[in-house]
LOKOL-21741 format. One record per residue (C-alpha): residue number from 1; residue in one letter; x, y, z. Coordinates in nm, 2 decimals, padded with zeros to 4 digits, always signed. Example, Ala and Ser with C-alpha at 12.3 -4.5 7.8 and 13.67 -1.06 7.14 Angstrom:
site nr 1	rest A	x +01.23	y -00.45	z +00.78 $
site nr 2	rest S	x +01.37	y -00.11	z +00.71 $
// end
This chain:
site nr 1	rest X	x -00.41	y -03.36	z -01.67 $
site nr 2	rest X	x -00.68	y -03.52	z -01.90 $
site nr 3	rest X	x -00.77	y -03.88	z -01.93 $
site nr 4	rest X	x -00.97	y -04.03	z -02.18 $
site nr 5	rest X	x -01.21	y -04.19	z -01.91 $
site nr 6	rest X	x -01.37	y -04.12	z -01.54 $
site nr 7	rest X	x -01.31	y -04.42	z -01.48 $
site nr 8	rest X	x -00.89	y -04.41	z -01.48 $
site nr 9	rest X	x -00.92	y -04.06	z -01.36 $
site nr 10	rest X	x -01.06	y -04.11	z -01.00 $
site nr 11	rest X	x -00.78	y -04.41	z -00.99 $
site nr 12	rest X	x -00.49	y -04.41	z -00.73 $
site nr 13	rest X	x -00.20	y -04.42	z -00.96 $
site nr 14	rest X	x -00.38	y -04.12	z -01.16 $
site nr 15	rest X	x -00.40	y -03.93	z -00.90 $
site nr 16	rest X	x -00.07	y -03.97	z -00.79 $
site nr 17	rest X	x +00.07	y -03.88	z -01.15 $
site nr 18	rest X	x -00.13	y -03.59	z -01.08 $
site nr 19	rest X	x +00.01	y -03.45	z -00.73 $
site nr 20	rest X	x +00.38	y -03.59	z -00.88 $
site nr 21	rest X	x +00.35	y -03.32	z -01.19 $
site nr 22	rest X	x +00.18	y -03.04	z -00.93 $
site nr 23	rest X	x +00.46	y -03.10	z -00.70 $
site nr 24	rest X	x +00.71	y -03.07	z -01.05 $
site nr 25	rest X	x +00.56	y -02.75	z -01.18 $
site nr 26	rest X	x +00.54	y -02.59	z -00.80 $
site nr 27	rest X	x +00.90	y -02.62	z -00.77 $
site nr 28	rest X	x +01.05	y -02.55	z -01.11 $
site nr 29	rest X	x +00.82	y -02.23	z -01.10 $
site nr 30	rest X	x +00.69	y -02.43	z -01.48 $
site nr 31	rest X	x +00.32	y -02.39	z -01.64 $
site nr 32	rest X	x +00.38	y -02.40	z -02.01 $
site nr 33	rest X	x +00.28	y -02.75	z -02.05 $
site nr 34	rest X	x +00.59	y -02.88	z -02.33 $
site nr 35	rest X	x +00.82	y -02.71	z -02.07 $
site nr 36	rest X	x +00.69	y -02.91	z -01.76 $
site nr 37	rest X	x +00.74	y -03.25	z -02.01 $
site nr 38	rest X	x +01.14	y -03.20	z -01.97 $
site nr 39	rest X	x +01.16	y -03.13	z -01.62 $
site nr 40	rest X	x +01.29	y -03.38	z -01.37 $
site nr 41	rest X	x +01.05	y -03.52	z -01.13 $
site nr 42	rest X	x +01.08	y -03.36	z -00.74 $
site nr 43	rest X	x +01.20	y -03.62	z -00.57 $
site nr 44	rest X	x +01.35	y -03.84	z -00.85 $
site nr 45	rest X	x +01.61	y -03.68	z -01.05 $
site nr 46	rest X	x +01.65	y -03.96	z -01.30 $
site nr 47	rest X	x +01.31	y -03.92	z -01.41 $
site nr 48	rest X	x +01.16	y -03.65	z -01.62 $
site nr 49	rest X	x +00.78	y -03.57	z -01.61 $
site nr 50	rest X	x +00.76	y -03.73	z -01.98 $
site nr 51	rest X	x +00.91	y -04.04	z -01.86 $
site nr 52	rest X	x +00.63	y -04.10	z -01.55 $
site nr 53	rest X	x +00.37	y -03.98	z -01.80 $
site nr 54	rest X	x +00.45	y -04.26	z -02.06 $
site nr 55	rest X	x +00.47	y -04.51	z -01.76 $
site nr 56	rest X	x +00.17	y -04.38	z -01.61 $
site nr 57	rest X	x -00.01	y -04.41	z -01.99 $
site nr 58	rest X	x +00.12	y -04.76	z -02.03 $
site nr 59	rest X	x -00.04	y -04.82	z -01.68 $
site nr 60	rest X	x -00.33	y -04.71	z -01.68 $
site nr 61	rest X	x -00.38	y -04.77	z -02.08 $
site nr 62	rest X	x -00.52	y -04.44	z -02.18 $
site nr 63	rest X	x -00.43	y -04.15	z -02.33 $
site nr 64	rest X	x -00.33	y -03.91	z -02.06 $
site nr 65	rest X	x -00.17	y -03.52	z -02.15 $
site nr 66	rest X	x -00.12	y -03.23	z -01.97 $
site nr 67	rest X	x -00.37	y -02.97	z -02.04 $
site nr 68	rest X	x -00.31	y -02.65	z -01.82 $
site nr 69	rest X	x -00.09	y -02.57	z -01.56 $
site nr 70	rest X	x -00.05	y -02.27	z -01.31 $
site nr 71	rest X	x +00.18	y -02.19	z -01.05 $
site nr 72	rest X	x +00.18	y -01.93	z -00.76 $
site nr 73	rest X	x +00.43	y -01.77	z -00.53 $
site nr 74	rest X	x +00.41	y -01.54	z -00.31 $
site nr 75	rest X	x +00.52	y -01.19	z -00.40 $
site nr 76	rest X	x +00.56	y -01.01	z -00.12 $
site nr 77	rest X	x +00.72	y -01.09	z +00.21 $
site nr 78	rest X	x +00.41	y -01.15	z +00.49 $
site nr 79	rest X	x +00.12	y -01.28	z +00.24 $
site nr 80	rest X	x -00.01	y -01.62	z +00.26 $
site nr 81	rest X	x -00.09	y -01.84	z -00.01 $
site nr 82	rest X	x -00.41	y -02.08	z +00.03 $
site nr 83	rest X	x -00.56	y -02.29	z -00.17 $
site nr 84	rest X	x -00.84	y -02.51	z -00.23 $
site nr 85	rest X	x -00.94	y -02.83	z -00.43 $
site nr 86	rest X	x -01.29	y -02.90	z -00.53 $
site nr 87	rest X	x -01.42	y -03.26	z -00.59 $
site nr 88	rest X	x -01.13	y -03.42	z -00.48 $
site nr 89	rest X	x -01.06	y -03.77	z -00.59 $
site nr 90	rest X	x -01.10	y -04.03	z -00.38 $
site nr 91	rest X	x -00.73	y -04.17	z -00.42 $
site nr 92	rest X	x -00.59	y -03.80	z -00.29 $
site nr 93	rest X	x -00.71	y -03.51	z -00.10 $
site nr 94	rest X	x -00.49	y -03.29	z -00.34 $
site nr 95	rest X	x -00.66	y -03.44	z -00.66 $
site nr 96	rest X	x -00.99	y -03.28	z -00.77 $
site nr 97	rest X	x -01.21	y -03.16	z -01.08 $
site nr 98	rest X	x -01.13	y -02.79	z -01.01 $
site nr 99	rest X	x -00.88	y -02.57	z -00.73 $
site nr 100	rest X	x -00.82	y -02.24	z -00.68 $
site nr 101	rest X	x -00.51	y -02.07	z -00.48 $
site nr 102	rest X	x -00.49	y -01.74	z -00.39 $
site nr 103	rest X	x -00.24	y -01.52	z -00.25 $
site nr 104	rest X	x -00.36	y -01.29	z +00.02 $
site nr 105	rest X	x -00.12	y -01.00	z +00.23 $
site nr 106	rest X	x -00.20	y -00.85	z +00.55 $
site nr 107	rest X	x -00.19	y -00.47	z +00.55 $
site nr 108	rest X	x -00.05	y -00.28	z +00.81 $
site nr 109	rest X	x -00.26	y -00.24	z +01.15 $
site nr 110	rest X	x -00.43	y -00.63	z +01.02 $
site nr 111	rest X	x -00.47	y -00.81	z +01.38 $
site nr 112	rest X	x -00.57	y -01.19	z +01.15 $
site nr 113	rest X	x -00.33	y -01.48	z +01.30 $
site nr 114	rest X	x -00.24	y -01.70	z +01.04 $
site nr 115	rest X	x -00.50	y -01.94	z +01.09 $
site nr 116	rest X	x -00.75	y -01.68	z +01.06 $
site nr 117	rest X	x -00.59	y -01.55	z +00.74 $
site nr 118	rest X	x -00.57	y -01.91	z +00.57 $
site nr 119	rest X	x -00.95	y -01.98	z +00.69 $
site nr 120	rest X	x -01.03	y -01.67	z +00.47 $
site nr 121	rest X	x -00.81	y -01.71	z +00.19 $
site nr 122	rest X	x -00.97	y -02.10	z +00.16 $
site nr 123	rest X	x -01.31	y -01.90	z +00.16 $
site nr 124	rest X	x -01.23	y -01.69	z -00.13 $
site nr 125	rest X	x -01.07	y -02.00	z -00.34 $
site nr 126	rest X	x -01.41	y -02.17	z -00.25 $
site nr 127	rest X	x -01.58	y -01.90	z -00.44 $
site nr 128	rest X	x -01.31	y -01.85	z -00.70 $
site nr 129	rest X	x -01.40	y -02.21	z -00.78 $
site nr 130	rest X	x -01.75	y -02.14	z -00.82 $
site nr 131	rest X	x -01.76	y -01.80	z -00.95 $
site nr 132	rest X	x -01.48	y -01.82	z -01.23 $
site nr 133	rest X	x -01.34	y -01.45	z -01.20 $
site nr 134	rest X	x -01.10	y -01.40	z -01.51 $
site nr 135	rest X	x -00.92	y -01.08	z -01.34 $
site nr 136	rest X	x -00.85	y -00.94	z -00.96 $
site nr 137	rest X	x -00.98	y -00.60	z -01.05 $
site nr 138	rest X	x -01.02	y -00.36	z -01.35 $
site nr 139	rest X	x -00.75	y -00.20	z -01.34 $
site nr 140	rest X	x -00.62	y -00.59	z -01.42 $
site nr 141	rest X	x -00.82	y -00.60	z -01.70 $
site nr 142	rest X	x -00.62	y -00.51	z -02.04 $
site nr 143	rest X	x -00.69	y -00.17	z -02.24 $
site nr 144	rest X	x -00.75	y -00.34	z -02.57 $
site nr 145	rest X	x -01.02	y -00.61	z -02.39 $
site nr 146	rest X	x -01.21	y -00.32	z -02.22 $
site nr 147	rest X	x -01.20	y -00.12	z -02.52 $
site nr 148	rest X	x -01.34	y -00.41	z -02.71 $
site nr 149	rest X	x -01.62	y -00.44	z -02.43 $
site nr 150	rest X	x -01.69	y -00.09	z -02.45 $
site nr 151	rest X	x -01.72	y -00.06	z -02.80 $
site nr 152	rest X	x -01.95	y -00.38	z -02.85 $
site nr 153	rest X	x -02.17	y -00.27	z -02.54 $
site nr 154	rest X	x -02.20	y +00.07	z -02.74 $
site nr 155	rest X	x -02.32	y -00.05	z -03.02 $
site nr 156	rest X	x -02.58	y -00.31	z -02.93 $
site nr 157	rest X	x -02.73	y -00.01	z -02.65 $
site nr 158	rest X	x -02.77	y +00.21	z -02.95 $
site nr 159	rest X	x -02.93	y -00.02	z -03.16 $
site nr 160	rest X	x -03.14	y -00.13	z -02.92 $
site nr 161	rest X	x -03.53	y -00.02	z -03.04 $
site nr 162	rest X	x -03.59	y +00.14	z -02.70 $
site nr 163	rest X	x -03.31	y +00.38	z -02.73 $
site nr 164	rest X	x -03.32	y +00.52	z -03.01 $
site nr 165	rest X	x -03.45	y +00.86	z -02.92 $
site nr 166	rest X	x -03.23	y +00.88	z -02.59 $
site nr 167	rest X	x -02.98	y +01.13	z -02.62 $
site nr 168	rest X	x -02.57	y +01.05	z -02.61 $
site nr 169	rest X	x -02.55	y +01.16	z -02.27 $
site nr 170	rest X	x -02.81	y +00.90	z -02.12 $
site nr 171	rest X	x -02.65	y +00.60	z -02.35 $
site nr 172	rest X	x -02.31	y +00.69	z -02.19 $
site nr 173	rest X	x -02.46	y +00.62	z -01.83 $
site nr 174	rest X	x -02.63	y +00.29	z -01.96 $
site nr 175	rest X	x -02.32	y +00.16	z -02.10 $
site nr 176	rest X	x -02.15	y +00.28	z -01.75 $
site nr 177	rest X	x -02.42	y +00.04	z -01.57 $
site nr 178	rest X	x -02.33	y -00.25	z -01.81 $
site nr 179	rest X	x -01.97	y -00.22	z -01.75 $
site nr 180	rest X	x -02.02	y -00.22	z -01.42 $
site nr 181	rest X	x -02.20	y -00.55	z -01.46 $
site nr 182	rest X	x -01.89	y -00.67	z -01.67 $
site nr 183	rest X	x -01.64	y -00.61	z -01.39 $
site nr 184	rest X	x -01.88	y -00.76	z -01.14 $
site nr 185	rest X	x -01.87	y -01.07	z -01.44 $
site nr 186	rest X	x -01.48	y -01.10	z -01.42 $
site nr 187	rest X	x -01.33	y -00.91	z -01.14 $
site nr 188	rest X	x -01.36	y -01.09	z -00.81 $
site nr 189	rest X	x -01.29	y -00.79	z -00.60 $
site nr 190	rest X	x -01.64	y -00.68	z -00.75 $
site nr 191	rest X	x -01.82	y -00.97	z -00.71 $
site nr 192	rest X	x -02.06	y -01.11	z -00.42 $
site nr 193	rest X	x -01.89	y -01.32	z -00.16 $
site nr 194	rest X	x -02.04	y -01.68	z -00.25 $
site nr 195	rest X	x -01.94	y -01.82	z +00.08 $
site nr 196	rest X	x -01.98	y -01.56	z +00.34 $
site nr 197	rest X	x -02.27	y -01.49	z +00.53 $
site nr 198	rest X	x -02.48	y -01.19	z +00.37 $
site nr 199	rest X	x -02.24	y -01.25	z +00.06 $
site nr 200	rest X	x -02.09	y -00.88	z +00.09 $
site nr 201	rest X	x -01.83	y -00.74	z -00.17 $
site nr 202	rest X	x -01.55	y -00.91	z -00.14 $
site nr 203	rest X	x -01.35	y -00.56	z -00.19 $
site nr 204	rest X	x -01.49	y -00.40	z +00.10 $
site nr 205	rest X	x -01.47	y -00.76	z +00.30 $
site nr 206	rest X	x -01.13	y -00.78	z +00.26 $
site nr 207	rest X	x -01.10	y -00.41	z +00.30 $
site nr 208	rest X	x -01.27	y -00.49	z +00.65 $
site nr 209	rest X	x -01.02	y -00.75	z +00.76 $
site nr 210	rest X	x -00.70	y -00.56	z +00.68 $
site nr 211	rest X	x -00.64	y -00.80	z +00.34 $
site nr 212	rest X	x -00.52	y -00.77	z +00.02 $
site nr 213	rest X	x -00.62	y -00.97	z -00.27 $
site nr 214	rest X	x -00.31	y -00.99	z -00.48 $
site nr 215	rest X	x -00.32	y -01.28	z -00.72 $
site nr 216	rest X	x -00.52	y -01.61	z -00.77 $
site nr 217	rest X	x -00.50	y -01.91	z -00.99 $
site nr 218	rest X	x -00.78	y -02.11	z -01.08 $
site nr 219	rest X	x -00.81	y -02.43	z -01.29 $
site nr 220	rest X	x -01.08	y -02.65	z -01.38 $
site nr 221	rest X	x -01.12	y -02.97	z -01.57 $
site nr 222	rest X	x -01.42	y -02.82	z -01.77 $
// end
């Protein structure tokens, strides 16, 4: 939800407008933004989200809309969802500038309690937050953006002054390397662990602890 200043942002009703639509969209299963607008407020059935958001504009006296929203739900029957906000306001601990939720499942043989499962999972939406992965892994990533990658890495490595002599064969394994570095870029289960000791790869830490990554949502204000 944008405002049009910090100021009414970081205020207590904002906030609560805020954790009133999260609570909406989490149980109507509704992120397309117009959609969320007709919904009826959880826990006030007479009210739909566009009525508390023209309340809350005439309230607060700025221009307040609904940018983004994401939902999650968990997808099989023993994962854990856990989430984490980032700069929360001061009027509400589930109020921030960015938050990340992720959805993790125990494999078979995983000895985790739940506590130890949602310490982890808040771990990883820590460094969702920070890192900004796009996809879980490449085999997430769509054929016509990895072709697109491919092709544009191609191109600038063979025009590149340096390797103009190199033969086909030896471009093919430098574009390998730079795709590599792409899915390191946007795939989280190729990407360093920002907030774990030794920052390993979060595939193989996970791996380690009997986990599967299976989805994440992340949203930020910038």
């Amino acid at each position: 939800v944008s405002s049009e200043t910090d100021f009414a942002s970081r205020s207590e009703a904002f906030s609560k407008l805020v954790t009133d639509l999260a609570a909406t969209a989490a149980f109507t299963g509704t992120s397309e933004p117009q959609e969320l607008m007709t919904q009826s407020i959880v826990g006030d059935p007479t009210s739909t989200v566009k009525d508390v958001m023209d309340d809350a504009i005439l309230a607060i006296r700025e221009n307040l809309q609904i940018v983004e929203a994401a939902t999650l739900s968990t997808s099989r029957t023993d994962s854990i969802l856990v989430g984490y906000v980032h700069n929360k306001s001061i009027a509400s601990f589930e109020a921030g500038t960015a938050a990340a939720m992720v959805e993790l499942d125990p494999l078979e043989g995983s000895t985790l309690s739940h506590d130890e499962i949602t310490d982890v999972g808040k771990k990883l939406a820590m460094h969702i937050v920070a890192a900004n992965p796009i996809y879980v892994s490449p085999a997430d990533i769509p054929a016509e953006v990895l072709e697109r990658e491919q092709a544009i890495l191609t191109e600038t490595i063979a025009a590149e002054p340096k390797n103009a002599k190199k033969p086909p064969h030896i471009l093919e394994k430098i574009v390998s390397g730079r795709m590599r570095k792409y899915y390191e870029e946007v795939c989280v289960l190729q990407q360093s662990h920002m907030t774990v000791e030794d920052n390993p790869k979060i595939d193989k830490y996970l791996q380690g602890l009997g986990l599967e990554l299976v989805a994440f949502e992340r949203l930020s204000i910038a």
